[in-house]
N, C-alpha and C positions, 0 to 999 in steps of 0.2 A: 427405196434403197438404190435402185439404179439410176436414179436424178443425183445423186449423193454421191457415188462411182464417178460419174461425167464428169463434175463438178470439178471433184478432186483431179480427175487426171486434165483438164481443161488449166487449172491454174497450175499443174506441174508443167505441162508445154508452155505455159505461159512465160513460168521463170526460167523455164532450157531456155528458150528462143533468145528473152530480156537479155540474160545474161550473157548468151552468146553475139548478142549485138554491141553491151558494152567493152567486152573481151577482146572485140574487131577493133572497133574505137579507138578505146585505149594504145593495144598493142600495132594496129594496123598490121603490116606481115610479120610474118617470125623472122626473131633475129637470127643472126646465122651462127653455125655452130663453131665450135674452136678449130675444127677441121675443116669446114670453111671457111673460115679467116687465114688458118694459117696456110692451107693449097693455094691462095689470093696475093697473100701481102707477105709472106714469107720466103726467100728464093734459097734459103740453107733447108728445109725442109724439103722445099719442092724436088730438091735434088736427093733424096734420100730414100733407101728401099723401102717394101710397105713395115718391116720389122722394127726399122733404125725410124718410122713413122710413127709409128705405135708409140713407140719408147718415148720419144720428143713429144709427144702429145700429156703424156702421163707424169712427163715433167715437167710440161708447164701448168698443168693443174695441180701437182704440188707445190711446185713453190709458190702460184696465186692463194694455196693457202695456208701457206707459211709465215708469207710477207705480205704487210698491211700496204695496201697503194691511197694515197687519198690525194683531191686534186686541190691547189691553192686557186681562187677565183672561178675556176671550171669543174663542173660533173663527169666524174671518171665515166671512160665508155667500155664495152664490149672488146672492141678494138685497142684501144689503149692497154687492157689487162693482157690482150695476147699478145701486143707488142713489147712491152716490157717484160713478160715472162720471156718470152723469144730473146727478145737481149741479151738476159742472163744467163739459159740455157745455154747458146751458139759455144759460149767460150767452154765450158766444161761438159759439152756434151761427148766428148771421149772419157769424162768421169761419170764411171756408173753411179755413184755413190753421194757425192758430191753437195756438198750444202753451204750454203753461203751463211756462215751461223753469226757471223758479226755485223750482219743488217736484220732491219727490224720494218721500217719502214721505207717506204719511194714515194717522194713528193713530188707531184705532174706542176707545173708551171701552163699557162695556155699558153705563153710564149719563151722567147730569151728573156735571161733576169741578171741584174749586177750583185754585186758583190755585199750590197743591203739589200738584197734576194725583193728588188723592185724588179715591175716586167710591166709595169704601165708609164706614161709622161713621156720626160724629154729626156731622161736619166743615160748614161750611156750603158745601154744593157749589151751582153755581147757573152755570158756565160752560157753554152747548151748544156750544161751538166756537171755535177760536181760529186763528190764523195765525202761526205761529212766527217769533221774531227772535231775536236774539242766537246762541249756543250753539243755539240750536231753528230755524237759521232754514234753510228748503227744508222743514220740516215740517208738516202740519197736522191738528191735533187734533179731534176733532169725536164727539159724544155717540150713541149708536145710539136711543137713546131721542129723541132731539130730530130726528134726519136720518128716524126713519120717523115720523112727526108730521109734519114740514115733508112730507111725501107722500100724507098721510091725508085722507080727507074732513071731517076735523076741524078741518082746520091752518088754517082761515080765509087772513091773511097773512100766514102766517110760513113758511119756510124757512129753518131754523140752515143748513143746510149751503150752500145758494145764500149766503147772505147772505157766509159765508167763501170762499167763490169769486170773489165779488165782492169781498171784502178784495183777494185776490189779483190780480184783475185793476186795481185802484186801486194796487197796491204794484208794478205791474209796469215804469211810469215811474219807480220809485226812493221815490217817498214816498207811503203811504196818506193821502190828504189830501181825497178825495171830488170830483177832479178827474180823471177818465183819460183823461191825454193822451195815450195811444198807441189809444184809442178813440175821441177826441173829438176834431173835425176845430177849428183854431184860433177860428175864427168862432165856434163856439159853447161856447166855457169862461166868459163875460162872460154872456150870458146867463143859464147853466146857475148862475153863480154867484148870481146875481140871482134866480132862480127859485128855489132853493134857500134863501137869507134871507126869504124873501117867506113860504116855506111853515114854514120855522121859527117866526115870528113866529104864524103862524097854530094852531100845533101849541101852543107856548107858553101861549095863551089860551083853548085849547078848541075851537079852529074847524076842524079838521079831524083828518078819522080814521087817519090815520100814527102808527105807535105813538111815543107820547113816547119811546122810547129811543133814536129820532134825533134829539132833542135834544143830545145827548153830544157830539158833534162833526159837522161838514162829510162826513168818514166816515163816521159811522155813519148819517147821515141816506142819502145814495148808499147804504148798504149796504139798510139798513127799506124803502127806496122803493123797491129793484129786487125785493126779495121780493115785495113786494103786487104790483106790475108782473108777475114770473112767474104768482108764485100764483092771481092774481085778475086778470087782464088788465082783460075786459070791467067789471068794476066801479072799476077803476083809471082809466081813461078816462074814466069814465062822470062820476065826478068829480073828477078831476085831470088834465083833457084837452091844457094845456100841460105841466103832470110828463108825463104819458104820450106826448107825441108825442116832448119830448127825450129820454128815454129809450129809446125806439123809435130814433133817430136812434143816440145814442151806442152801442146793444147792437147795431146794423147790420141793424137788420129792416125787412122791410117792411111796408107801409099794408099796412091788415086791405080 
């Protein structure tokens, strides 16, 4: 009986050991948590109390599963999931409540892709991200190459991926027009619009550091401003301290 005992407990270490060797293998170290990605690769949380932490944590695990991410050509990563949550998060994280209910999916590109949403050859690709309509619409397209740049110490003002969040969040009254009125209290869409021709003008001529590609429209300009706004807070104030306070108002945050 006691040969029988042995036996048995002999082939249970057997299969701990086994299987904790292909476990190493397989996984090599552990990946890291959401809280370690985002203290890492995240500089709008890093700035954030442990409370306003918590919160933004709990929001991007909802909405990862709310909204489907799949990758074209490439395997979705760890990182990828919390940088595109984070994307979407940043803009409405002064809404508690807040859901982005007219997207369904986000398609990861490995790289930039055109307009036949090619991203390989000789093609001229040059789109970081888009906001789906027609046939594409509850979709959103977005570059891996341009979404971890908008997170780098490099990215200066830009955010591709914020900045299509912010498509979204303009499209969410029904038309992308650089007006959002389901964020923007009535009182202040006359101004905002006013502030907005003022600074165009200004962009126009060379007088201010907004990248000219919000030149393009009323939209694009909302979309370039609220990048530099995330990306660059304190230097966004610093000199465009009326852009920065409405903005601050419209994205529901509070005085620093």
């Amino acid at each position: 009986m006691i040969y029988f005992i042995i036996l048995i407990l002999a082939i249970f270490l057997l299969i701990y050991f086994s299987s904790g060797k292909i476990k190493s293998i397989k996984t090599g170290v552990d990946e890291p948590s959401y809280t370690e990605l985002l203290s890492k690769e995240v500089g709008f949380y890093q700035k954030l109390n442990q409370v306003e932490k918590i919160n933004f944590e709990r929001r991007v695990v909802e909405f990862l599963e709310e909204i489907n991410i799949e990758g074209i050509g490439t395997e979705i990563t760890k990182l990828d999931r919390v940088l595109i949550a984070s994307s979407a998060i940043i803009p409405v994280f002064g809404f508690a409540e807040w859901k982005y209910k007219k997207l369904s999916n986000v398609i990861l590109y490995p790289n930039t892709f055109n307009k036949d949403f090619q991203f390989e050859g000789n093609s001229e690709r040059n789109i970081m991200g888009m906001v789906g309509s027609g046939y594409m619409n509850g979709q959103m397209l977005l570059s891996r190459v341009a979404l971890y740049h908008g997170f780098s110490k490099s990215s200066g003002k830009e955010n591709a991926a914020i900045h299509e969040f912010v498509h979204l969040l303009d499209k969410s009254d029904g038309e992308i027009d650089g007006i959002p009125e389901n964020l923007m209290a009535h009182e202040y869409s006359i101004p905002w619009l006013r502030m907005m021709q003022e600074e165009l003008k200004r962009i126009k001529y060379g007088k201010s550091d907004i990248n000219p590609y919000a030149l393009t429209n009323e939209a694009e300009f909302f979309a370039v401003a609220s990048e530099y706004f995330f990306s660059k807070p304190d230097q966004f104030q610093n000199k465009h301290p009326e852009l920065y306070e409405q903005l601050r108002r419209i994205f529901g945050l509070q005085e620093n």
